[in-house]
C-alpha positions in Angstrom: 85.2 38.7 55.4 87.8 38.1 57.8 89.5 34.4 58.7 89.6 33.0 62.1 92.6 32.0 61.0 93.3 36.1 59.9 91.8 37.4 63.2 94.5 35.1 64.7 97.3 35.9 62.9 96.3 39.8 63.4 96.1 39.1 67.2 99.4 37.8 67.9 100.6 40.7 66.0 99.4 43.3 68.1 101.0 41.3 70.9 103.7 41.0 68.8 104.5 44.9 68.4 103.0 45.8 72.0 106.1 44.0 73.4 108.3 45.0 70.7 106.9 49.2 71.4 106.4 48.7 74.9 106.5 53.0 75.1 103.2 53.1 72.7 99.9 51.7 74.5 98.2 48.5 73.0 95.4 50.9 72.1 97.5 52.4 70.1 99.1 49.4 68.7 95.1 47.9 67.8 93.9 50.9 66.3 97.0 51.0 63.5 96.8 47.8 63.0 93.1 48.3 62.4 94.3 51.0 60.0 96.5 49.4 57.8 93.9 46.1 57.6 91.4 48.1 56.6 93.8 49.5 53.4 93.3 45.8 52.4 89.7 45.0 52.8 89.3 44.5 49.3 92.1 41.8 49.0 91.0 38.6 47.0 94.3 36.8 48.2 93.9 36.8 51.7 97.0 34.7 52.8 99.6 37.6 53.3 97.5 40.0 54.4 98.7 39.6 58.1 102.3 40.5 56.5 101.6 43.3 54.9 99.8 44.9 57.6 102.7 44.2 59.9 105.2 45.4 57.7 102.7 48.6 57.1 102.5 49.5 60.8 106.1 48.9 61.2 106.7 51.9 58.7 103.9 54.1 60.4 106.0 53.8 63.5 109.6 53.7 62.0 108.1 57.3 60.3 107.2 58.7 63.7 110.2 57.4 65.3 108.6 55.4 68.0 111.5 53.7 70.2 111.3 50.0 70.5 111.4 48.5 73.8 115.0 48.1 75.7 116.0 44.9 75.1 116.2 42.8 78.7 119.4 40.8 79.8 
């Protein structure tokens, strides 16, 4: 069972990475981060699993070469 304190963590990151890949749609964003959660469902330490999903969906779109957003002045 997912944490409020998990969901929370999972939220900001898809807010996180929507600004950061501003070319990719949030849907997009959710459903990878969905993804590489669900590769740790059966985690029994539960504290890094926010990290590990970020750093997983950070590889997924480093390995289809999504752009990041321009950086603004």
């Amino acid at each position: 069972m997912v944490s409020n304190e998990e969901r929370r963590s999972l939220d900001h990151l898809v807010e996180r990475l929507t600004a950061k890949y501003s070319a990719i749609g949030r849907d997009q964003i959710v459903a990878l981060v969905s993804q590489a959660h669900d590769g740790f469902a059966n985690a029994k330490v539960r504290d890094f699993v926010p990290l590990f999903v970020e750093r997983r969906v950070e590889v997924l779109l480093h390995e289809h070469n999504w752009q990041r957003a321009a950086a603004t002045g």
